[in-house]
N, C-alpha and C positions, 0 to 999 in steps of 0.2 A: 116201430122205427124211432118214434120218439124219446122212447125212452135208453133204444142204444145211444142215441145225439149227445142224450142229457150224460148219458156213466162216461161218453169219451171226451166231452169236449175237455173237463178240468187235465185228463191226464195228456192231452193236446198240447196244453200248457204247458207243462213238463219241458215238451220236447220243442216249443216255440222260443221257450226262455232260457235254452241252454246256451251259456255265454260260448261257450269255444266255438260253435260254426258258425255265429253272427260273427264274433272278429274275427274269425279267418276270410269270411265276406267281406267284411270293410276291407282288410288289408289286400285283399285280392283287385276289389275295385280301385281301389289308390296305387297299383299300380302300372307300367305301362299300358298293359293287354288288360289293363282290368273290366270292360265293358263286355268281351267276348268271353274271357274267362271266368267271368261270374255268372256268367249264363248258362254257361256247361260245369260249373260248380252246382248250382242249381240242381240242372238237370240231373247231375250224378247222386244228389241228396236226394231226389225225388224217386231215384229209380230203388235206391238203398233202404229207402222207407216206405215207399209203396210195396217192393219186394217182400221186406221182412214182415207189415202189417199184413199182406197176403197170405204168406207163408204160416203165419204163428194164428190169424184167426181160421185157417182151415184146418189145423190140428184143432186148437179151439171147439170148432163146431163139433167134435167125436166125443168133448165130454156132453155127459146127460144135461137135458135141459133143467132149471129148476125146478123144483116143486108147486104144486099150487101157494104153498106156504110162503114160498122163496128160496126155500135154505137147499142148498146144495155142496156136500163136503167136496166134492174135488173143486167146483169153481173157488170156495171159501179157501181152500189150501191155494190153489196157485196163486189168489191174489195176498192170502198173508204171508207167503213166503215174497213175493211181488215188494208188498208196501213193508216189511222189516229189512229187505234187500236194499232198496233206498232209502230208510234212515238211518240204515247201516253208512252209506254213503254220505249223507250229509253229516251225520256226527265225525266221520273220517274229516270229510271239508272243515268242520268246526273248530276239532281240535288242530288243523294244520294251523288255520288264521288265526286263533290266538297263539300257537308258538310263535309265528312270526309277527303276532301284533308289534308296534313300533318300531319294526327293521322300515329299513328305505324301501320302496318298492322293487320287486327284481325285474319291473319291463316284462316286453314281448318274450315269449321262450325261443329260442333258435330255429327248434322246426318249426315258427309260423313265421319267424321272420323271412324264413326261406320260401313260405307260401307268396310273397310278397312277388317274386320272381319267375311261378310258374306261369306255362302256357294254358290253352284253352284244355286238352287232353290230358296233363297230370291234374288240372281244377277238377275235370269230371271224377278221376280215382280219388280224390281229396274229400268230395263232397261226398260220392258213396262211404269211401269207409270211416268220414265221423257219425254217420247213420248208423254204424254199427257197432257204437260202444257202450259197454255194459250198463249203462245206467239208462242207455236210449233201449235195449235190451229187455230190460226190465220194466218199462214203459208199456210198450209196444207187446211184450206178452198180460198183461195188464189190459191194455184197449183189445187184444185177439180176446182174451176171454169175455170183455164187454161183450165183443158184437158175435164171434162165433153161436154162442150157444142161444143165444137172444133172439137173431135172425132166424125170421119162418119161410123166407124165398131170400132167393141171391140178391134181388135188388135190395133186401134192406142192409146185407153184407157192406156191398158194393157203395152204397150210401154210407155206411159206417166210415169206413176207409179211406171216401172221399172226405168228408170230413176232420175225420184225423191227420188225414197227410197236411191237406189245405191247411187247416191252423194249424199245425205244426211247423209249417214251411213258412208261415204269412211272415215272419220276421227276417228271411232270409229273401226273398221276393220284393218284401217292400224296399230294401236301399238299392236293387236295382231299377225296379220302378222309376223312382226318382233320378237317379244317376239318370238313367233313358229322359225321362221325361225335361232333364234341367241338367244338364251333365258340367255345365259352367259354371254351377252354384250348389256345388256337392263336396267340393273337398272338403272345405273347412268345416261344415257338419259334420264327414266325416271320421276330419283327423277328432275333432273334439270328443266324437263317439268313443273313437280310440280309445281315447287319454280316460274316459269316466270309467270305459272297462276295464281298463288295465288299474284302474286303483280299486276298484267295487265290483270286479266280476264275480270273484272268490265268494262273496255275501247274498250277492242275488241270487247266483246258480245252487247256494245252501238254504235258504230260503224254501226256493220254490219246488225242492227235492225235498224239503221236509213237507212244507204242506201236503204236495203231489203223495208224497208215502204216507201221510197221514189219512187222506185221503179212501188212496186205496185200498190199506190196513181196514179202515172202518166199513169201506164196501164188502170184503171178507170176512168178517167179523159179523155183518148182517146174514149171511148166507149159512152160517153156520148152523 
């Protein structure tokens, strides 16, 4: 069990640091309904990423276990196709921020501005379906092959996934947290959140997609 903890927590990170559904959380919270509607934001991200970690580590569990040695060609393929997949992705991010290096910022994009405005039941279809975008896709088959083939009984699956969801989520949790706990002394952290993502989203989220693909490049790369 241990040793599934250790292959998923980094690729947790992945999916904890991806800028687009923490500011769709701020901008959600900062609006009228945003205490009700970030809750069922939540909840729709939870259900889309517990769903999908489910679903891709029980295929997961039908490829062969490793070898005594470690090496295992199909795990070692689907995570280098995995970790080339996202740094396929961050070289895309890369090259867009220096074409627009020294433009003026372009702000909030329109569909989240309009996230600003949702109730509690389009927040839950908001949250489920950024759990479902190809780089969160690629994560998330990545952590299924961590813990599928690893796990020797369900609980240590089950352990896996709570894991992976939990920090995954811990970033979108914690601003309502706060908001809940101190909801009088949240905006202006808030908007300030705002304002840091919108000029450094683009570098973090390329960042931490290179590592994360680096990462798991080199976990397949060992299997081989």
């Amino acid at each position: 069990m241990a040793g599934i903890i250790g292959h998923v927590l980094p690729i947790a990170l992945g999916i904890a640091f991806s800028t687009v559904p923490i500011v769709v959380m701020i901008l959600i919270l900062l609006s009228p309904r945003g205490r009700l509607a970030s809750l069922t934001y939540l909840i729709g991200a939870a259900v889309g990423l517990i769903g999908l970690t489910t679903a891709l580590t029980m295929l997961a569990s039908l490829l062969p276990a490793p070898h005594v040695s470690g090496s295992s060609p199909w795990i070692a393929a689907v995570e280098i196709v995995a970790g080339v997949g996202l740094l396929a992705i961050a070289i895309v991010r890369f090259v867009r921020a220096r074409r627009h290096r020294g433009e003026a910022p372009r702000g909030t994009p329109a569909w989240m501005r309009r996230v600003s405005s949702v109730g509690p039941v389009p927040a839950f279809g908001v949250g489920l379906a950024l759990m479902l975008r190809p780089k969160n896709l690629l994560l998330t088959v990545a952590a299924g092959v961590a813990i599928g083939p690893a796990a020797r009984e369900p609980l240590d699956a089950i352990v896996g996934i709570a894991v992976y969801v939990v920090l995954g989520l811990s970033t979108l949790a914690a601003p309502i947290i706060i908001a809940y706990a101190n909801p009088g002394r949240t905006r202006v952290p808030l908007e300030r959140a705002h304002a840091w993502l919108e000029s450094n989203s683009a570098l973090v989220s390329t960042i931490v997609v290179l590592v994360v693909g680096v990462v798991i490049l080199g976990s397949g790369l060992t299997h081989v």
